[in-house]
C-alpha positions, 0 to 999 in steps of 0.5 A: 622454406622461404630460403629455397623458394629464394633459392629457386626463384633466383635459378630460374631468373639466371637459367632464364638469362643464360637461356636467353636465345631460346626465349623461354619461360620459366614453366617451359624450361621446366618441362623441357627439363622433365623430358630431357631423359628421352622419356615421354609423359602423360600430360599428368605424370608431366605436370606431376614431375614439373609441379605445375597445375593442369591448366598451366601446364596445358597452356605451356604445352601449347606454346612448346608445340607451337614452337616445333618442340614437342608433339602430344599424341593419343596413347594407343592403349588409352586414347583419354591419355595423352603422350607427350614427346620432344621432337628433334627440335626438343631434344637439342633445346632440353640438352640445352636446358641441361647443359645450362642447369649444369653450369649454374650448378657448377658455379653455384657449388663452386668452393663448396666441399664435395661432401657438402655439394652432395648433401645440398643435392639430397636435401633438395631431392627430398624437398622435390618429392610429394610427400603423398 
């Protein structure tokens, strides 16, 4: 587990680097990733998705929305929930945030064998599940 937390520490660091004209944090690339999709979120399915604790996550959502990404509106059925969306502003940032996702993704496998790269892939997507 050490070696995915290396793994992982060091992604965020070159996503970081790569991203550097959107002056994002870590936690902010990663929400913005969960909602690359289209789809909005609870604030707790949000935090759910990013592994990120409820305190953090409301303070990140602060900063995205301060910055025009995001907007967080009263669920109509459910006025305690709170939806969260991407503006247009989101939307061009996470398809941003994807497109570099995919690019560290390709060098990162890069000479790995397609077999393998596929189970590095379904390994990890197992190690991001909650085991609840």
């Amino acid at each position: 587990m050490l070696a995915v937390q290396r793994a992982a520490h060091l992604s965020v660091q070159r996503l970081q680097t790569d991203l550097v004209d959107l002056d994002l944090g870590p936690s902010e690339i990663n929400v913005l990733a969960n909602l690359s999709d289209g789809v909005g979120r609870t604030v707790s399915q949000l935090g759910a998705a990013a592994g990120t604790k409820p305190t953090t996550l409301t303070s990140v959502l602060d900063r995205l929305e301060r910055r025009g990404l995001l907007t967080r509106l009263a669920r109509a059925e459910d006025r305690r929930s709170v939806l969260v969306e991407l503006t247009p502003a989101g939307v061009e940032s996470a398809a941003e945030v994807m497109r570099a996702v995919a690019r560290l993704d390709r060098r990162l496998l890069a000479g790995v064998p397609r077999t393998t790269a596929d189970a590095v892939r379904t390994t990890l997507d197992s190690l991001g599940r909650d085991p609840r």
